[in-house]
Backbone bond lengths (Angstrom), bond angles and torsions (degrees), N, CA, C in turn:
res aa  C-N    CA-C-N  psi(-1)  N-CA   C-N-CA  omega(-1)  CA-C   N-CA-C  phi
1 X - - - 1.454 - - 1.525 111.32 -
2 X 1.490 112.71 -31.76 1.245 118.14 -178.27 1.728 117.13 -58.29
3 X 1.203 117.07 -7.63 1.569 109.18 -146.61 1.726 76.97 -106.40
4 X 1.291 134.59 22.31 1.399 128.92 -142.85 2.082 79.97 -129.57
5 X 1.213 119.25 -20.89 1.613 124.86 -155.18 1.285 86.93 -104.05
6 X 1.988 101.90 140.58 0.948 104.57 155.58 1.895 130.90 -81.98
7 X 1.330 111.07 -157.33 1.275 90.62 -173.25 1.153 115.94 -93.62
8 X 1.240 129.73 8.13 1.589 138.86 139.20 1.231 129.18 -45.57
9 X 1.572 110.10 -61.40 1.075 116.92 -172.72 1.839 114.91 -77.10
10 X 1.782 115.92 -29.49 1.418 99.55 120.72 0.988 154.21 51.79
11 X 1.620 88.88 -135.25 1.554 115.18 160.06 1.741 134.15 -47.08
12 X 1.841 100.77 -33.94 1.156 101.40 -169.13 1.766 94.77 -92.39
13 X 1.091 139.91 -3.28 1.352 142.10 144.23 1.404 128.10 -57.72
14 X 1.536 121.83 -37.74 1.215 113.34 -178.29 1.670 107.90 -91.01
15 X 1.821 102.70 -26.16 1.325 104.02 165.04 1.552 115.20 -55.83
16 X 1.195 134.32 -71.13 1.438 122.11 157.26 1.024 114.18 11.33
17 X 1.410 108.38 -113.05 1.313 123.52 160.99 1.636 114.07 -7.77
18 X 0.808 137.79 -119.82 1.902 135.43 168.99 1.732 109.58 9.94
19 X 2.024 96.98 -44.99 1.765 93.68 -164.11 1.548 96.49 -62.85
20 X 1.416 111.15 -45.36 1.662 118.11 -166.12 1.331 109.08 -41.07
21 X 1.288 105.32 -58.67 1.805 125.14 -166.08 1.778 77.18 -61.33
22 X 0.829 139.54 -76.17 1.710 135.34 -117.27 1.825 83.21 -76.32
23 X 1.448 124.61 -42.34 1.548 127.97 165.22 1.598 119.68 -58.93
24 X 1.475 126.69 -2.56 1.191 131.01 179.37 2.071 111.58 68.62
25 X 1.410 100.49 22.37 1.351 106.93 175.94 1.607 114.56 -84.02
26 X 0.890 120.31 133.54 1.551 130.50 -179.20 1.802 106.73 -63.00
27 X 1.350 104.65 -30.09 1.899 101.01 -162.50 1.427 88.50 -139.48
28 X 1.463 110.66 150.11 1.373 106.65 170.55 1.610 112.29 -103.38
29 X 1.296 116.33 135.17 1.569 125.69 -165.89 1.491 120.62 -103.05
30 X 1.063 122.57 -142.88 1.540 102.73 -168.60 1.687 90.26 -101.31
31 X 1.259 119.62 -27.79 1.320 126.01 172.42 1.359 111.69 -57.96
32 X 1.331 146.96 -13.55 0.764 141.73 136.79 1.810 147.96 -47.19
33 X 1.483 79.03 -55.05 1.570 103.88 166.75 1.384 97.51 -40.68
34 X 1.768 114.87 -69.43 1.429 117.01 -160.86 1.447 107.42 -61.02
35 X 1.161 128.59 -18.33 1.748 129.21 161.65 1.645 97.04 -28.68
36 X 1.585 90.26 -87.77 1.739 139.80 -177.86 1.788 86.15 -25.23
37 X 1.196 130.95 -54.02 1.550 122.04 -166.64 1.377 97.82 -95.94
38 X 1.063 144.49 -24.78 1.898 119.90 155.18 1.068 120.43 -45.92
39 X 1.705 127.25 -38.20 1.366 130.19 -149.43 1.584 89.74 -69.35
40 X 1.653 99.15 145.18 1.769 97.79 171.82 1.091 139.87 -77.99
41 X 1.437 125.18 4.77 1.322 139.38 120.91 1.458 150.68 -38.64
42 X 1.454 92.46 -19.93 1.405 102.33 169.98 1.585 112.43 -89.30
43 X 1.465 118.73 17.25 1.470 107.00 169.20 1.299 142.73 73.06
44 X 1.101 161.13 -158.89 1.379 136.71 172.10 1.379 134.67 -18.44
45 X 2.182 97.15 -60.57 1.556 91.88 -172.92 1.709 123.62 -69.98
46 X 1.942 91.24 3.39 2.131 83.92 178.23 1.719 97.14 -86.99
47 X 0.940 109.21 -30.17 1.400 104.28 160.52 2.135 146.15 -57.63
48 X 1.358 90.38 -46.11 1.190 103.79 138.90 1.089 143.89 -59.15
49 X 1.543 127.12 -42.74 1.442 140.54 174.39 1.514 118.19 -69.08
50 X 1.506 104.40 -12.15 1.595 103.62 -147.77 1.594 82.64 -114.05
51 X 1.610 121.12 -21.53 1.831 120.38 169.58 1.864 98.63 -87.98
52 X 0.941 120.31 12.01 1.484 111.32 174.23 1.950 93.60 -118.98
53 X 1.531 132.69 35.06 0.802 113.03 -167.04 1.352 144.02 110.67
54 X 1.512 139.45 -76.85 0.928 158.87 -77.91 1.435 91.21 -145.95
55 X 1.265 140.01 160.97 1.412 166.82 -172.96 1.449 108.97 -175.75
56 X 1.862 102.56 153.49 1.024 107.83 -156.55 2.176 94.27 -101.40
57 X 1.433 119.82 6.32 0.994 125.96 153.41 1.564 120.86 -74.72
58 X 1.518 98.22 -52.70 1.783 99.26 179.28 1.221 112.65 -57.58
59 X 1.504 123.62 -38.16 1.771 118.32 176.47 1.301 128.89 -62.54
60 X 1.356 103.00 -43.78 1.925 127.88 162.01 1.511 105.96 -32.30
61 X 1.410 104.10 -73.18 1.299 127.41 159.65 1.899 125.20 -12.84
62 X 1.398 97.93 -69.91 1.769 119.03 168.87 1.334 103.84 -59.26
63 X 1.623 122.86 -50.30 1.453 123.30 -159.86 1.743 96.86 -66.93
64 X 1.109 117.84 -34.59 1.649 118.08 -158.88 1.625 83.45 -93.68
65 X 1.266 141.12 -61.53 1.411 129.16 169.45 1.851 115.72 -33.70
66 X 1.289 122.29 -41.73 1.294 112.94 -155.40 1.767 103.38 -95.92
67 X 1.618 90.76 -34.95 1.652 108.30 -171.87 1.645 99.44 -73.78
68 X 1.587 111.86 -62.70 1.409 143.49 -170.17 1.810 102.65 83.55
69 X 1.087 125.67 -174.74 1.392 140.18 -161.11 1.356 101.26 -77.86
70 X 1.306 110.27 165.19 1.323 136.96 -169.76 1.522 114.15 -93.44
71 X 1.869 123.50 83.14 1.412 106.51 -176.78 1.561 119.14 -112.62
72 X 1.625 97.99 160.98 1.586 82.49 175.88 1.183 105.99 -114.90
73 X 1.736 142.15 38.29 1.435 148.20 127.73 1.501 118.27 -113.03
74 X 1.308 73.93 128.45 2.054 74.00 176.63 1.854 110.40 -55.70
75 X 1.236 114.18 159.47 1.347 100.24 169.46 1.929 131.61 -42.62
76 X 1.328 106.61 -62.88 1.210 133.89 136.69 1.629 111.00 -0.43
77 X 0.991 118.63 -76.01 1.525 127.25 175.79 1.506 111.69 -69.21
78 X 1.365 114.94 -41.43 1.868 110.92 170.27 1.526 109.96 -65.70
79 X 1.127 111.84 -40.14 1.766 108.94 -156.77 2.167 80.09 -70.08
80 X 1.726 135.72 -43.83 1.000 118.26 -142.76 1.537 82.73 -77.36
81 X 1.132 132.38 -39.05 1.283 112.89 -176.62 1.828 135.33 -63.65
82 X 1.393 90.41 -17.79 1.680 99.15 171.30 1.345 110.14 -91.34
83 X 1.293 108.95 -2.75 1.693 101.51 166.98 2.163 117.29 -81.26
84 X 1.432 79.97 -31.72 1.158 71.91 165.32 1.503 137.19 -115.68
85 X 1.691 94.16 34.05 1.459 106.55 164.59 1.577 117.41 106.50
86 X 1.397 110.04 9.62 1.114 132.82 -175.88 1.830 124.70 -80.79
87 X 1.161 115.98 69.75 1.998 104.90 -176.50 1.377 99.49 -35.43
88 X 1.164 144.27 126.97 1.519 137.63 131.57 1.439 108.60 -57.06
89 X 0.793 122.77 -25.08 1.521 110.66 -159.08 1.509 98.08 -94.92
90 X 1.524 117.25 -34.00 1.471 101.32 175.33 0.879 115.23 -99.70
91 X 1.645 148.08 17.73 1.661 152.38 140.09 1.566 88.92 -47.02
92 X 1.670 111.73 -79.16 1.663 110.42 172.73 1.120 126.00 -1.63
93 X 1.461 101.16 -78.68 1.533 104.70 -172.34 1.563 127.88 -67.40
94 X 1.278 92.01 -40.67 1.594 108.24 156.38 1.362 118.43 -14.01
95 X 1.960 85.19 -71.17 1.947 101.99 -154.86 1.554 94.67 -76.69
96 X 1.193 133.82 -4.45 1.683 137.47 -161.96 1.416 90.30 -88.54
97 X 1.495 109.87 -78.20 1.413 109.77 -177.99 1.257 113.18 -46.40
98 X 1.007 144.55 -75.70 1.665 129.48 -177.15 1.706 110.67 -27.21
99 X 1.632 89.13 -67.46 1.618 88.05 -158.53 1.368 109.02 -91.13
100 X 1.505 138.41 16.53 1.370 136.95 -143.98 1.231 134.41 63.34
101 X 1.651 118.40 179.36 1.182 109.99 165.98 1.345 132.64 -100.62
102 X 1.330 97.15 160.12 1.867 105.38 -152.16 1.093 109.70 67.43
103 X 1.305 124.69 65.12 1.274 115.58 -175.54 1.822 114.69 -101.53
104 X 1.854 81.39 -24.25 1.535 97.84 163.60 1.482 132.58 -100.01
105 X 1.267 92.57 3.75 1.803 96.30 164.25 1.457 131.87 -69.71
106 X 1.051 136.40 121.02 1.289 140.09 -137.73 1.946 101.30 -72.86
107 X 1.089 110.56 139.16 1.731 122.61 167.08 1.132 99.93 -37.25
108 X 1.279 94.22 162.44 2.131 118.82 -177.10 1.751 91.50 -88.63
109 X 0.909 116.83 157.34 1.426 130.07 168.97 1.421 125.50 -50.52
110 X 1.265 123.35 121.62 1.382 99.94 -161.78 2.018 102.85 -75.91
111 X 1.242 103.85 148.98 1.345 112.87 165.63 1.431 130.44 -56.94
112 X 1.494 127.21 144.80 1.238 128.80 -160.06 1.660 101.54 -134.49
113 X 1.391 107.73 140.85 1.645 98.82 165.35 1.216 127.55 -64.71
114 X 1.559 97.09 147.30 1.835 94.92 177.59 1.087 112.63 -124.18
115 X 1.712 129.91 -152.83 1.144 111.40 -162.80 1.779 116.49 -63.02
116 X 1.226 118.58 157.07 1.771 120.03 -173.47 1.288 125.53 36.61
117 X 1.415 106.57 40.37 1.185 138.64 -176.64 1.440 119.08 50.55
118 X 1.123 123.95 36.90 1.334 142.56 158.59 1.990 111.64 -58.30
119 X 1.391 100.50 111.86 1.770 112.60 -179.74 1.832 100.19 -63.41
120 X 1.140 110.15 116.04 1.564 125.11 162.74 1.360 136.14 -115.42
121 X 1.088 140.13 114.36 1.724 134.63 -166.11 1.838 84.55 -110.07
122 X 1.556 86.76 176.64 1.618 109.53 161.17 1.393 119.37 -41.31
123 X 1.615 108.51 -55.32 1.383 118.45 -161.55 1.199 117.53 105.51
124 X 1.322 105.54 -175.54 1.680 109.14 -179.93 1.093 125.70 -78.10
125 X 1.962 108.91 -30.52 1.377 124.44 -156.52 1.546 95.92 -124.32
126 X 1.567 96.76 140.84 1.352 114.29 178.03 1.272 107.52 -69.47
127 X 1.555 124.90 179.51 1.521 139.25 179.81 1.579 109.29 -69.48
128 X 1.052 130.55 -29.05 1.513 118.98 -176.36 1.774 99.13 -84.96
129 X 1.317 106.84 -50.93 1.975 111.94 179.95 1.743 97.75 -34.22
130 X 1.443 113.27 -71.87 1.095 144.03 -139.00 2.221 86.66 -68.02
131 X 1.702 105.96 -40.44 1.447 90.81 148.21 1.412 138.91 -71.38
132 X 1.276 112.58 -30.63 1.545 110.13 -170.94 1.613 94.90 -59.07
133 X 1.633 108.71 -59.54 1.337 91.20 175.07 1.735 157.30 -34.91
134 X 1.642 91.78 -37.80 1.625 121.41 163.78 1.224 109.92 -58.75
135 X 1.873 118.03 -39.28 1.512 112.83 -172.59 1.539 100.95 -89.23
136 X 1.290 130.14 -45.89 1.543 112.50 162.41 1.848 130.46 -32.12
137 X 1.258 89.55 -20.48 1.755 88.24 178.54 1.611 89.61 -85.24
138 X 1.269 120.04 -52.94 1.440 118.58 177.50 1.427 127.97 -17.73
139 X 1.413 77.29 -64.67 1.892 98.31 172.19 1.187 105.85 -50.55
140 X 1.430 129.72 -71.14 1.520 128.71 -163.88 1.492 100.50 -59.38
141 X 1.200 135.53 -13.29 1.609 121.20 -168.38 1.974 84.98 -90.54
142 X 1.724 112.00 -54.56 1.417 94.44 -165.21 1.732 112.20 -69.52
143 X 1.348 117.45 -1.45 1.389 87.00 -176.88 2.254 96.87 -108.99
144 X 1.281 102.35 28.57 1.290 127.10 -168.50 1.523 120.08 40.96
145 X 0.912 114.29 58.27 1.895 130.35 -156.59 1.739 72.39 -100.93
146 X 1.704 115.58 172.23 1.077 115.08 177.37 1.442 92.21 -146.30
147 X 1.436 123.04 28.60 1.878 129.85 -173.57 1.906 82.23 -128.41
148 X 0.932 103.71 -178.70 1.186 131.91 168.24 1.444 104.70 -142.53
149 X 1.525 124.56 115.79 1.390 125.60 161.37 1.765 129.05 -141.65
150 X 0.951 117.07 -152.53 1.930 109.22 -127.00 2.211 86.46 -74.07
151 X 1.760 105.78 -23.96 1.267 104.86 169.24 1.365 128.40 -63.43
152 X 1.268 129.95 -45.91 1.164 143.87 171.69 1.418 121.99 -36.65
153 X 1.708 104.21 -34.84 1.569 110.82 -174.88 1.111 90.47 -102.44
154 X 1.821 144.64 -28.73 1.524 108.99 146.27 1.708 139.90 -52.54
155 X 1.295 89.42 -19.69 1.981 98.93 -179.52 2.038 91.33 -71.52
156 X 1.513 112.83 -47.28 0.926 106.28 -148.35 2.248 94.10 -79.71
157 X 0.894 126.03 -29.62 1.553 133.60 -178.17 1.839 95.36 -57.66
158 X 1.317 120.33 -63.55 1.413 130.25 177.33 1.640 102.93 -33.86
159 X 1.288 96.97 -61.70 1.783 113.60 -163.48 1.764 91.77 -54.78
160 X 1.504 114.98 -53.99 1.298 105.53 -151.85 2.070 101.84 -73.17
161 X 0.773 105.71 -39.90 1.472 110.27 144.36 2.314 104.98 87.67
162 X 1.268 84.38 -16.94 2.007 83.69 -172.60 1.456 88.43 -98.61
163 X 0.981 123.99 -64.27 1.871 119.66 -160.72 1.634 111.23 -42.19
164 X 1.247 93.55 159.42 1.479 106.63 -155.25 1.466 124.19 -74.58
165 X 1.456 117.21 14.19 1.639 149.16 171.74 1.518 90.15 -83.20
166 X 1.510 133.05 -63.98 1.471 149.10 178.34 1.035 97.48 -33.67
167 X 1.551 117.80 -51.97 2.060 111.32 -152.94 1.326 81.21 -97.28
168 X 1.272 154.87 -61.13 1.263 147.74 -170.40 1.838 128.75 -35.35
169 X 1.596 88.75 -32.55 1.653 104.95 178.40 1.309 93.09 -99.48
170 X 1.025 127.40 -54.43 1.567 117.36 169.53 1.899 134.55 -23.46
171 X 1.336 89.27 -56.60 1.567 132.69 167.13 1.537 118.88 -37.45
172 X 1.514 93.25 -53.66 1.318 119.35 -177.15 1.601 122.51 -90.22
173 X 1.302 114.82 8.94 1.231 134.93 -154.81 1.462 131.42 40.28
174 X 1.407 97.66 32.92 1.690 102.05 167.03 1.651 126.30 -82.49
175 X 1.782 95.54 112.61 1.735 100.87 179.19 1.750 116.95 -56.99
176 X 1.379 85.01 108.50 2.008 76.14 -173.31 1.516 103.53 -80.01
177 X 1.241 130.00 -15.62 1.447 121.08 171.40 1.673 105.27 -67.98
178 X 1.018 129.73 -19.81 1.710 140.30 -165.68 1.488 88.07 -73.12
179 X 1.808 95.27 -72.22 1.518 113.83 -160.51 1.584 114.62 -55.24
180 X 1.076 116.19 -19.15 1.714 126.85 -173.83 1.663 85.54 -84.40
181 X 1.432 132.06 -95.21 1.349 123.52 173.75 1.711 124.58 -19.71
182 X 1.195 133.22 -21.41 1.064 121.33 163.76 1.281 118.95 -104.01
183 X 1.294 131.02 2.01 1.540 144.98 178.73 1.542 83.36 -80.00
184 X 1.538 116.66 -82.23 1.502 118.29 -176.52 1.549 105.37 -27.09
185 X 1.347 125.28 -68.52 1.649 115.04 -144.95 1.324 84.52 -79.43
186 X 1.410 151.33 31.97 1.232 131.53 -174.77 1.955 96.62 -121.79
187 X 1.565 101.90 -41.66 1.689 96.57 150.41 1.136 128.83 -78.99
188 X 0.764 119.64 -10.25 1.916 126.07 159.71 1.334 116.07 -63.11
189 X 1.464 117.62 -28.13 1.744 123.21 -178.12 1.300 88.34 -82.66
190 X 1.370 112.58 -51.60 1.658 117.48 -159.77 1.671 96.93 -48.02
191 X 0.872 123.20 -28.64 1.783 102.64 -143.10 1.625 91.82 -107.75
């Protein structure tokens, strides 16, 4: 499907991908994506997104508010260890500096065979991303485009409408019926 994107649309995929990791997220989500479409490389929709509002700090922002940080003790388990005299925070830093960072973030899943013994993991992108993407091809079939680019996976994020890019633009008071109508007339000039 990939060979179908331009190099925008791309970009705002591998950006994804990068935003997740750089947030300590295991999968990249639709909140991600919308990272991936601020960046100013991604072309129209950082342009678009950014007159409906939006920055790619203020979303960061929501994602770490809504998601919150990446731990590897539950609260519960830190507080029992500082009772008995335990820094969490400087075991942390400790085990970081030696071994790097994330050093305690848990492994990727190990890989499993697939069909004809082809190696398959999860992937990068969670189940809702992994739709927006499916509905971006959508888009390009209904508005009969035969590229897939960096708009399409905004037509297609709007469309998919629950993931947490949705409540975030939502949040922020971005009209997604607006923003879908001006995504369209903006490939409509294009072409």
């Amino acid at each position: 499907m990939f060979e179908r994107f331009t190099e925008q649309a791309r970009h705002v995929v591998l950006s994804a991908r990068d935003q997740a990791r750089e947030l300590g997220h295991r999968h990249a989500g639709t909140e991600h994506l919308l990272l991936g479409l601020l960046d100013p490389d991604a072309g129209t929709p950082a342009t678009l997104l950014a007159e409906a509002g939006l920055t790619s700090d203020g979303v960061r922002a929501q994602i770490r508010r809504l998601v919150g940080e990446p731990q590897f003790l539950t609260d519960a388990d830190a507080a029992a260890l500082e009772r008995i005299g335990i820094d969490v925070a400087a075991v942390r830093a400790k085990l970081e500096e030696s071994f790097g960072p994330g050093a305690l973030e848990p492994d990727e899943p190990p890989t499993r065979s697939g069909l004809f013994g082809r190696r398959t993991s999860g992937g990068p992108f969670g189940p809702r991303a992994k739709k927006v993407l499916e509905l971006a091809l959508r888009e390009a079939i209904r508005l009969k485009h035969n590229w897939i680019g960096s708009e399409h996976i905004l037509l297609g994020l709007i469309r998919e409408g629950d993931g947490l890019a949705a409540k975030i633009m939502v949040d922020a008071g971005v009209d997604l019926a607006r923003l879908r109508r001006t995504t369209e007339e903006s490939l409509r000039a294009a072409a």
